[in-house]
Every structure is written in structure tokens, then in C-alpha cells.
PALUMNU-715017 format. One record per atom (N, C-alpha, C): x, y, z; residue number from 1; residue in three letters. Coordinates in Angstrom, 3 decimals, decimal comma. Layout:
residues N
(atom (X Y Z) NUM 'ALA')
...
This chain:
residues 125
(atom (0,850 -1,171 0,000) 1 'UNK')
(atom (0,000 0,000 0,000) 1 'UNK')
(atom (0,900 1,240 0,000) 1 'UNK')
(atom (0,852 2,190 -1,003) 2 'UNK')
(atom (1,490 2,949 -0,771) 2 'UNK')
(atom (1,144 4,609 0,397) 2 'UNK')
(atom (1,956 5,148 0,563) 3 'UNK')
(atom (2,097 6,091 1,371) 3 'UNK')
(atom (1,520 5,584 2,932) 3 'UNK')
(atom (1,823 5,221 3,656) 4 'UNK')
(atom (1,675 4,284 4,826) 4 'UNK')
(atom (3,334 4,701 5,388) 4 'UNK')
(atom (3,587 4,470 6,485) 5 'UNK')
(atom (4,906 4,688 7,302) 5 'UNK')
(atom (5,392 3,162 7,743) 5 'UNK')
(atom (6,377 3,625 6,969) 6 'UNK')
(atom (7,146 1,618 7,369) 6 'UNK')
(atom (8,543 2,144 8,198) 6 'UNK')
(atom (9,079 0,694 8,834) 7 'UNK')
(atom (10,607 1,121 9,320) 7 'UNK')
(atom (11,402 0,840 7,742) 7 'UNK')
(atom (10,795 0,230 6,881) 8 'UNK')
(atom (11,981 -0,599 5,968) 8 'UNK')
(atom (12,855 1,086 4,909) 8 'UNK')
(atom (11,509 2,250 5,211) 9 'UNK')
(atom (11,835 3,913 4,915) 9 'UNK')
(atom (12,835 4,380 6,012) 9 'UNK')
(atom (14,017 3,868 6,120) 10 'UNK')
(atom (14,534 4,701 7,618) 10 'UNK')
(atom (14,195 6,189 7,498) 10 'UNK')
(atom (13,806 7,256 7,095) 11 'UNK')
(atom (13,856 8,315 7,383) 11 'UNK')
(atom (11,987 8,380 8,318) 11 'UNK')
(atom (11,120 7,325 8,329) 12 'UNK')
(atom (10,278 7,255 9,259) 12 'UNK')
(atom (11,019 6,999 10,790) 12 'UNK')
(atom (11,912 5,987 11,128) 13 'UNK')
(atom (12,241 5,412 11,815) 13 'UNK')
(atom (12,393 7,282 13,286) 13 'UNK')
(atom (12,978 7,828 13,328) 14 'UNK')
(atom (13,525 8,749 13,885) 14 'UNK')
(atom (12,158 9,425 14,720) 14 'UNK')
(atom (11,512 10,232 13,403) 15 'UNK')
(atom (10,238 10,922 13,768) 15 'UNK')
(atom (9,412 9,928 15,084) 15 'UNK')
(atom (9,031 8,993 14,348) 16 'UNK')
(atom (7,941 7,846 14,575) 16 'UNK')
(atom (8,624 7,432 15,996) 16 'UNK')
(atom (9,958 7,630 16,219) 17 'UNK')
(atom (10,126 6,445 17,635) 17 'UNK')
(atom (10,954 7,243 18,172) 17 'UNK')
(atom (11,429 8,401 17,994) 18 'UNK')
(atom (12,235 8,949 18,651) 18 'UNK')
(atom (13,685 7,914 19,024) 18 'UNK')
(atom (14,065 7,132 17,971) 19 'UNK')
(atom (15,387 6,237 18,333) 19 'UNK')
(atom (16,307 6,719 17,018) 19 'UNK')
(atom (17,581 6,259 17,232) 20 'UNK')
(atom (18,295 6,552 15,956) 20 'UNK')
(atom (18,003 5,048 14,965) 20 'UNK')
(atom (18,381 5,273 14,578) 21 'UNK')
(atom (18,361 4,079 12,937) 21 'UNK')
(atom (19,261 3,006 13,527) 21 'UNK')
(atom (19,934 3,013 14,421) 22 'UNK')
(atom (21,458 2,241 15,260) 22 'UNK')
(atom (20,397 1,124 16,638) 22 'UNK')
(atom (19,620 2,460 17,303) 23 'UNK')
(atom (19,117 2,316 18,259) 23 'UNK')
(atom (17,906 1,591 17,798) 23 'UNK')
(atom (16,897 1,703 16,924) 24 'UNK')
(atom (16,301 1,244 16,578) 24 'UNK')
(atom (16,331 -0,348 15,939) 24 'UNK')
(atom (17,466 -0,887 15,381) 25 'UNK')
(atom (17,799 -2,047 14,782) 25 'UNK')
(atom (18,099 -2,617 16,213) 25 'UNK')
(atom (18,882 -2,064 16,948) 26 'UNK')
(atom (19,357 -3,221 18,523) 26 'UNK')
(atom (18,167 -3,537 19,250) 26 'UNK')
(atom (17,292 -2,453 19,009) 27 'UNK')
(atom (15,612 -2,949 19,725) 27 'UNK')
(atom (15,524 -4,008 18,864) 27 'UNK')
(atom (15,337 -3,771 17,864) 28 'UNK')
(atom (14,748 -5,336 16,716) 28 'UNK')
(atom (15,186 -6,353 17,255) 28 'UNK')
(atom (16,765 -6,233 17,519) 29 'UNK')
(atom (17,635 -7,277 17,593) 29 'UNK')
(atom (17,280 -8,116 18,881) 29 'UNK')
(atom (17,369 -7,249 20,064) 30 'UNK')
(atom (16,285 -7,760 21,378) 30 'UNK')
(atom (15,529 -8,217 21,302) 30 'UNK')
(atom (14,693 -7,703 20,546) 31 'UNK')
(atom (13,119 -8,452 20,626) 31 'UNK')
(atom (13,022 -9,834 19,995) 31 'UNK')
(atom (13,924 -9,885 19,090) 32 'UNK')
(atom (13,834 -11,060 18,319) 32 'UNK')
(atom (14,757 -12,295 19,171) 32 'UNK')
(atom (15,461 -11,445 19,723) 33 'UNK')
(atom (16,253 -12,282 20,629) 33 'UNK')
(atom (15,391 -13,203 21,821) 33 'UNK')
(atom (14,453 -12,407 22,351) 34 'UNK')
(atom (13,460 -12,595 23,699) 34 'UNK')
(atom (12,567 -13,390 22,903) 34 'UNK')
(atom (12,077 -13,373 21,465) 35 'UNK')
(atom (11,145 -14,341 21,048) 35 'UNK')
(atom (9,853 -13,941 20,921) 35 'UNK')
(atom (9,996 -12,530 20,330) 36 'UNK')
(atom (8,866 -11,667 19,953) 36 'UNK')
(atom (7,959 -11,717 18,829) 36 'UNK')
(atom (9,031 -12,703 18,110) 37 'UNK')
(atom (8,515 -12,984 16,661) 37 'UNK')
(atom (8,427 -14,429 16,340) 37 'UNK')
(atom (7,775 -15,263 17,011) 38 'UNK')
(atom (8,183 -16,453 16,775) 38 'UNK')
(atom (7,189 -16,892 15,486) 38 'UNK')
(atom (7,248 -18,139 15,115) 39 'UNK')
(atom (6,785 -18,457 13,863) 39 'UNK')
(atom (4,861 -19,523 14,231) 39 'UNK')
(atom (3,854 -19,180 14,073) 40 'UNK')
(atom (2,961 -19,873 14,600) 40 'UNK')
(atom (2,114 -20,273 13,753) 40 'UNK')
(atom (1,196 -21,108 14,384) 41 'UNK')
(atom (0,279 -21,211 13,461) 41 'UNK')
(atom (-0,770 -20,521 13,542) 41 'UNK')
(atom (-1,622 -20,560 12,139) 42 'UNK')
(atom (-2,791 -19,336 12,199) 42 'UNK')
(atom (-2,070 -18,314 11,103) 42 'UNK')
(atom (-3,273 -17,374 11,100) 43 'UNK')
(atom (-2,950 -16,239 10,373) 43 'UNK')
(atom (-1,630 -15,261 10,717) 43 'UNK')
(atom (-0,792 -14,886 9,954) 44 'UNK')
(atom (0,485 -14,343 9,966) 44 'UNK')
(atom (0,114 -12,923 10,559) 44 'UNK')
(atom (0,786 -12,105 11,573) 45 'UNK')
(atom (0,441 -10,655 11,355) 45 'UNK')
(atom (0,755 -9,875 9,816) 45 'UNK')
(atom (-0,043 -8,494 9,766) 46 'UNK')
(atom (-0,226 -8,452 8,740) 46 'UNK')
(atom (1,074 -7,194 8,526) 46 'UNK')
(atom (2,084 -6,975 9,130) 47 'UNK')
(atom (3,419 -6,239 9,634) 47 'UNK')
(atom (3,801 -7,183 9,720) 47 'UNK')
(atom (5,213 -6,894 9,374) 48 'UNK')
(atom (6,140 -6,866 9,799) 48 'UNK')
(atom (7,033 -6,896 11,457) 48 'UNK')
(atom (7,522 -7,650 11,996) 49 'UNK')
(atom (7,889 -7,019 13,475) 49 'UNK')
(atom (8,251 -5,438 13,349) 49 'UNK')
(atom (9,598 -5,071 12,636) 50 'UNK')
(atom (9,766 -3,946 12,774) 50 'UNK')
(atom (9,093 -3,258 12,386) 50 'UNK')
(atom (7,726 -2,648 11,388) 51 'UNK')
(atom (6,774 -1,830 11,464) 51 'UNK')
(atom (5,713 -2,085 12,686) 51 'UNK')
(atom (5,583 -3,386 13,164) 52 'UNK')
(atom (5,113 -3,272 14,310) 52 'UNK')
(atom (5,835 -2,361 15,490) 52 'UNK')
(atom (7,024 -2,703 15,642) 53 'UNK')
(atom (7,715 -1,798 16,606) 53 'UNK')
(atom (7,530 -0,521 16,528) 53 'UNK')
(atom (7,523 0,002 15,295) 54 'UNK')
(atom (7,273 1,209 15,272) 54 'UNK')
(atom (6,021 2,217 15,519) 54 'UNK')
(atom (4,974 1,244 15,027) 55 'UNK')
(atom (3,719 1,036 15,605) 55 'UNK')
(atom (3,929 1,528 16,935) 55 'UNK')
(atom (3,966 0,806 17,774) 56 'UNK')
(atom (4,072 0,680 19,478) 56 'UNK')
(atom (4,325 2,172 19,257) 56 'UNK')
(atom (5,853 2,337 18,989) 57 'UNK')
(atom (6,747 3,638 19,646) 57 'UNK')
(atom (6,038 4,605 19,362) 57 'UNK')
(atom (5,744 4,828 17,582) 58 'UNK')
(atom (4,706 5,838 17,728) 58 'UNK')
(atom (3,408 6,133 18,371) 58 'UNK')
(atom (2,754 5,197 18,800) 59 'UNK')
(atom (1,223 5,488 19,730) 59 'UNK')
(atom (1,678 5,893 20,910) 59 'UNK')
(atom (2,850 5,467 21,619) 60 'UNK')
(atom (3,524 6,072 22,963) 60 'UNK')
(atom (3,806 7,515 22,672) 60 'UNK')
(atom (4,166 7,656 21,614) 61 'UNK')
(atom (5,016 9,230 21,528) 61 'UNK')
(atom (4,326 10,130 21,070) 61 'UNK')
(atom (3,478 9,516 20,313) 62 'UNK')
(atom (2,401 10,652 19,537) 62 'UNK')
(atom (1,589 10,870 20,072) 62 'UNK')
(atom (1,286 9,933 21,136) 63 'UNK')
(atom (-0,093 9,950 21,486) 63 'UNK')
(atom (-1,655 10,135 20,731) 63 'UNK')
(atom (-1,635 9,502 19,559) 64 'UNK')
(atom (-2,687 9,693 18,313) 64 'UNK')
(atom (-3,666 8,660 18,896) 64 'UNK')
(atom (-4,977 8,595 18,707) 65 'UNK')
(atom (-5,685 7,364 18,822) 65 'UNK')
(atom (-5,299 5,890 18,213) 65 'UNK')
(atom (-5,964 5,515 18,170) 66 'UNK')
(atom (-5,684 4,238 17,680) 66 'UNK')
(atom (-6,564 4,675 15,515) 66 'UNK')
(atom (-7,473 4,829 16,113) 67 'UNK')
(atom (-8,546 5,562 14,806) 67 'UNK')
(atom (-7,342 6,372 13,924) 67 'UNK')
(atom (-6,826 7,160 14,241) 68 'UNK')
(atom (-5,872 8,187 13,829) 68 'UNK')
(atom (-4,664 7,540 12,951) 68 'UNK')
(atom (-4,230 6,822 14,173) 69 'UNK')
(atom (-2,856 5,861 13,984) 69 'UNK')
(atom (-2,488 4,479 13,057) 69 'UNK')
(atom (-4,145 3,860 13,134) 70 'UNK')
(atom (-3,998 2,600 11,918) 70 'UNK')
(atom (-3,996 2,972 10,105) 70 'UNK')
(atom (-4,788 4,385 9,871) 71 'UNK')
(atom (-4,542 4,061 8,646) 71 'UNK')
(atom (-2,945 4,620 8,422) 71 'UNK')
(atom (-1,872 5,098 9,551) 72 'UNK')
(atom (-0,700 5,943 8,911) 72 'UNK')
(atom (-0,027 4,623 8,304) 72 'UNK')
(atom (-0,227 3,398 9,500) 73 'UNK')
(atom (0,704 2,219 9,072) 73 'UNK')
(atom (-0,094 1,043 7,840) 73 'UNK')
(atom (-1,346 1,154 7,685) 74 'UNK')
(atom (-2,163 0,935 6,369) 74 'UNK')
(atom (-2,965 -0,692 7,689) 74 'UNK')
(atom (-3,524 -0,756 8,722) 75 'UNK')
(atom (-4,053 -1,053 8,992) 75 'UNK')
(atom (-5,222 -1,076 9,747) 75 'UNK')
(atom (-6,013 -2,007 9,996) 76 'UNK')
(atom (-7,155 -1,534 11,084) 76 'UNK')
(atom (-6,965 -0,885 12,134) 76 'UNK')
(atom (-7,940 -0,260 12,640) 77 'UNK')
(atom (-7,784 -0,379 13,994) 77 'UNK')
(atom (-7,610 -1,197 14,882) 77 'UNK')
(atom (-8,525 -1,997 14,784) 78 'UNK')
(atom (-8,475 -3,966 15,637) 78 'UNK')
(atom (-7,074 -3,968 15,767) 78 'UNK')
(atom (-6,639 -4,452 14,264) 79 'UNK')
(atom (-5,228 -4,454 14,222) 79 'UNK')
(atom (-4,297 -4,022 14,824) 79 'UNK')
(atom (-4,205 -2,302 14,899) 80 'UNK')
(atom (-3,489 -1,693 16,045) 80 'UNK')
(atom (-3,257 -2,148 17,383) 80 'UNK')
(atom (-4,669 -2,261 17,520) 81 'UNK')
(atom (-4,865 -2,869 19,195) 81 'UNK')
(atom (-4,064 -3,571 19,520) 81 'UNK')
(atom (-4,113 -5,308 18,279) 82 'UNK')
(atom (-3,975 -6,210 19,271) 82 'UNK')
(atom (-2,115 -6,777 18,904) 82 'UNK')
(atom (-1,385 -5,173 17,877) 83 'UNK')
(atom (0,079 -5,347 17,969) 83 'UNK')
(atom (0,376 -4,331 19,527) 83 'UNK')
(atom (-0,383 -3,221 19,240) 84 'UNK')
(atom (0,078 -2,698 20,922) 84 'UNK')
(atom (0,136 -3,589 22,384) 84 'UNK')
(atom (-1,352 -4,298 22,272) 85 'UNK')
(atom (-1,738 -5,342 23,166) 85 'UNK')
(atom (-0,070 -6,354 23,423) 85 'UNK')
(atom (-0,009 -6,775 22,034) 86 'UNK')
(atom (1,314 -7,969 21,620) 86 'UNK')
(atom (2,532 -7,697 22,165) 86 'UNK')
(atom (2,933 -6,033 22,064) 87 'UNK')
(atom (4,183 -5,533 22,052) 87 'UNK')
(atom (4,519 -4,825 23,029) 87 'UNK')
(atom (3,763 -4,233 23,617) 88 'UNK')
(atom (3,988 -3,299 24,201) 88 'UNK')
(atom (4,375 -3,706 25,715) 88 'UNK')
(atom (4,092 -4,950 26,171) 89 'UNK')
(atom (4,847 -5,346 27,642) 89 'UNK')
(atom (5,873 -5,948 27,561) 89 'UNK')
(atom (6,062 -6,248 25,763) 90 'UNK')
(atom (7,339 -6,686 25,451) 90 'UNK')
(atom (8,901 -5,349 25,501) 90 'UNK')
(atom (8,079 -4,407 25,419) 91 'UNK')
(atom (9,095 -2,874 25,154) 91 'UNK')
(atom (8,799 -2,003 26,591) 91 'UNK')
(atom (8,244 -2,707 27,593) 92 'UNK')
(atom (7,990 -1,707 28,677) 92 'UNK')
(atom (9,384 -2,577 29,617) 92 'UNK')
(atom (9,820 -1,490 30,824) 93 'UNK')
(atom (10,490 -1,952 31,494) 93 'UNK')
(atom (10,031 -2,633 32,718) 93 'UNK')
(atom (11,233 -3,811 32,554) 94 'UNK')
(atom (10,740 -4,578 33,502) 94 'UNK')
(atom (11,519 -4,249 34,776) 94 'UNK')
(atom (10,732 -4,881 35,888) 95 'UNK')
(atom (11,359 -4,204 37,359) 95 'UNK')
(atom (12,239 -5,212 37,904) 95 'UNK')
(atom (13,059 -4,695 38,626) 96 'UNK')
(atom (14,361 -5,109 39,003) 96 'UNK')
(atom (14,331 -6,166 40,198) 96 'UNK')
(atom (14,831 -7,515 40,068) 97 'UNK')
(atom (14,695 -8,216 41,052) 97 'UNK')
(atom (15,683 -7,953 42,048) 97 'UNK')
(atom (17,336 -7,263 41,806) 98 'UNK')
(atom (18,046 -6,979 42,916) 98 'UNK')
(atom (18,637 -6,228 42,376) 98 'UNK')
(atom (19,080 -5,384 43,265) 99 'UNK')
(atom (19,456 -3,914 43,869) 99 'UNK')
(atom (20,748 -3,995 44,484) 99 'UNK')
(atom (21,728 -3,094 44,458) 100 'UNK')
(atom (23,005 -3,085 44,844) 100 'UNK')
(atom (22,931 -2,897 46,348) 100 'UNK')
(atom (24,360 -3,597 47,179) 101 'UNK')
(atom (24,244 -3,632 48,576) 101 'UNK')
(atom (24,108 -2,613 49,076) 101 'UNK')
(atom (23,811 -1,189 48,699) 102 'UNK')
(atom (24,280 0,495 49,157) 102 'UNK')
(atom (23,194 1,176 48,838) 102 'UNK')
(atom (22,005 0,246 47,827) 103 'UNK')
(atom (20,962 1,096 47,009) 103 'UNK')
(atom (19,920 1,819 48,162) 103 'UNK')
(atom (19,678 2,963 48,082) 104 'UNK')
(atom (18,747 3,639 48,638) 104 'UNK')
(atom (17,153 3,022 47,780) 104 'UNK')
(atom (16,278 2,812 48,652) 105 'UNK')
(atom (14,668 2,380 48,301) 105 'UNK')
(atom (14,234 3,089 48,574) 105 'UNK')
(atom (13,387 3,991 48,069) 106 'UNK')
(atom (12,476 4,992 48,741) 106 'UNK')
(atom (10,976 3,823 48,640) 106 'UNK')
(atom (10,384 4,343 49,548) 107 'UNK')
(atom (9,086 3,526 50,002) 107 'UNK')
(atom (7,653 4,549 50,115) 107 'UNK')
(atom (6,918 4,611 49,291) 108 'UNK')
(atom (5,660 5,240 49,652) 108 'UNK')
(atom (5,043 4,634 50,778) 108 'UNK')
(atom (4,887 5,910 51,277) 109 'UNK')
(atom (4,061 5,828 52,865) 109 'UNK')
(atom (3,500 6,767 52,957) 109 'UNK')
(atom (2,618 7,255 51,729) 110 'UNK')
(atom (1,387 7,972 51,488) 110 'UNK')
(atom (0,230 7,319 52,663) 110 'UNK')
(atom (-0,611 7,692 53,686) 111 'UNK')
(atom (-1,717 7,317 53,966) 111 'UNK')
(atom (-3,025 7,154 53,403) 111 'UNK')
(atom (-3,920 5,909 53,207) 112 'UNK')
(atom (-4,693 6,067 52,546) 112 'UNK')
(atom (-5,848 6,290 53,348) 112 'UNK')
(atom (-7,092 7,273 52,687) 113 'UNK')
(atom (-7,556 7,130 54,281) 113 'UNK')
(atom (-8,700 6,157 53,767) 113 'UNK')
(atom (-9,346 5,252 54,988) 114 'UNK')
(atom (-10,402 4,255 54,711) 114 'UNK')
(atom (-11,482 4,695 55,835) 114 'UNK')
(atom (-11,981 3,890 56,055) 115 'UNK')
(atom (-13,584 4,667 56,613) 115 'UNK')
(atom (-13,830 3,255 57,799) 115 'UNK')
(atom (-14,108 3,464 58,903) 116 'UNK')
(atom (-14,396 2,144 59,539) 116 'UNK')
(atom (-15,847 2,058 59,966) 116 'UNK')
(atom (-16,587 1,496 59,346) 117 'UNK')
(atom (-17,614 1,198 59,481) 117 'UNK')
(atom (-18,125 0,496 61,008) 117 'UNK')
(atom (-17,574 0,235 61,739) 118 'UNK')
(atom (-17,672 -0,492 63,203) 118 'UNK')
(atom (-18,102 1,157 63,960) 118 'UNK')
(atom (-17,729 1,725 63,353) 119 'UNK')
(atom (-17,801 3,409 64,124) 119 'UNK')
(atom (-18,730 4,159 63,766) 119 'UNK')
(atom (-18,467 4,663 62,146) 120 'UNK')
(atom (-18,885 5,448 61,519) 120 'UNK')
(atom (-20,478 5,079 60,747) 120 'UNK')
(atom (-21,358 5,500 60,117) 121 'UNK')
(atom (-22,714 5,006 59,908) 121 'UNK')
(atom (-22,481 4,726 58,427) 121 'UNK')
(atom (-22,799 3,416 58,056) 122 'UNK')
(atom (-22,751 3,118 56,520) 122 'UNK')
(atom (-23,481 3,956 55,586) 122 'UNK')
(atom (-22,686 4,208 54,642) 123 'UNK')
(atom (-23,610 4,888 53,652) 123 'UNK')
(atom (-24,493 4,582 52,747) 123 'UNK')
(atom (-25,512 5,088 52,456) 124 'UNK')
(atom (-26,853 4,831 51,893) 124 'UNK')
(atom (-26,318 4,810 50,501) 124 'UNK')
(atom (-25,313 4,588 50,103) 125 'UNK')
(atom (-25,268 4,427 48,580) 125 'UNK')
(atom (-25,021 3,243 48,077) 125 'UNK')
């Protein structure tokens, strides 16, 4: 389809994800590494991984709808969804199981306030 935003155009790559063309291929390279793209059965996505990736980066950065955002890459909306759905906990950071012997933790100890009903009169709602 023409005029649609692919990675295989590097001069999309930059705008669209805010990565360099360097930075952008070592993401590929990760992801494919972790097993982002494996081979299945069923219908094929209809991207590419790396226009999927780019996908992702741009709905994070642009913040466009989804409505907005599927026809730039020449697909549905559905579609959009369910590569963001696919990808996107694949490209989020994951949290750290250990911490250096010296690391400062800060700890929320926000109060929340709750209501004790043993006291106070339940509400009619």
C-alpha cells in the first residue's frame, strides 16, 4: 500500500520512535532475541515485526488514537490494538529483582484514608 509509514523507509524510523536508525535495529535485535517474533500457526500478522515496533513507539510518543494511527501504518484499527496489546509489555520496562548492597529504596508511605464502618454510619449508597 502505498504512502503508509514503514521502518523498511529509515527516514520514518527517527520521527515515529524517537530512536536513531542504530538504536532502533538493537531494539529489533532484542526483541527477536526474547522471542517476539516467533513463527505460529494461524494467520500471519499483517506487519512486519519492525513496522510493528514502530507502531508501538509511535502510539507512545504521539499519542494519536488508535482511529488516527492505523490508517498511517495501512491497517485496522483492531489491528493496532492487538500489535500494541502484543508488544507493548514486550518494550515496557521490567522491574528489578536486585538492587546493589548500598541502594537507597524509597518507600511510599502515602496514607490512605479508609472509613471504619464499626464506628462510623454506613452509607446509603
Amino acid at each position: 500500500m502505498a504512502g503508509v509509514i514503514t521502518a523498511s523507509e529509515p527516514s520514518w524510523i527517527a520521527p515515529s520512535s524517537g530512536l536513531s536508525l542504530r538504536g532502533f535495529r538493537k531494539l529489533i535485535t532484542a526483541l527477536r532475541r526474547e522471542g517476539a517474533d516467533p513463527i505460529r500457526k494461524g494467520r500471519p500478522w499483517s506487519l512486519p515485526l519492525e513496522d510493528r515496533v514502530l507502531l508501538v513507539t509511535a502510539y507512545w510518543r504521539t499519542n494519536l488514537t488508535l482511529r488516527q494511527l492505523a490508517p498511517l501504518f495501512g491497517v485496522s484499527k483492531s489491528a493496532a490494538d492487538r500489535i500494541i496489546d502484543h508488544l507493548g509489555p514486550l518494550l515496557a520496562l521490567r522491574p528489578r529483582l536486585r538492587f546493589r548492597k548500598d541502594a537507597v529504596l524509597i518507600v511510599d508511605g502515602t496514607p490512605v484514608p479508609t472509613r471504619d464502618h464499626t464506628i462510623a454510619e454506613q452509607s446509603k449508597n
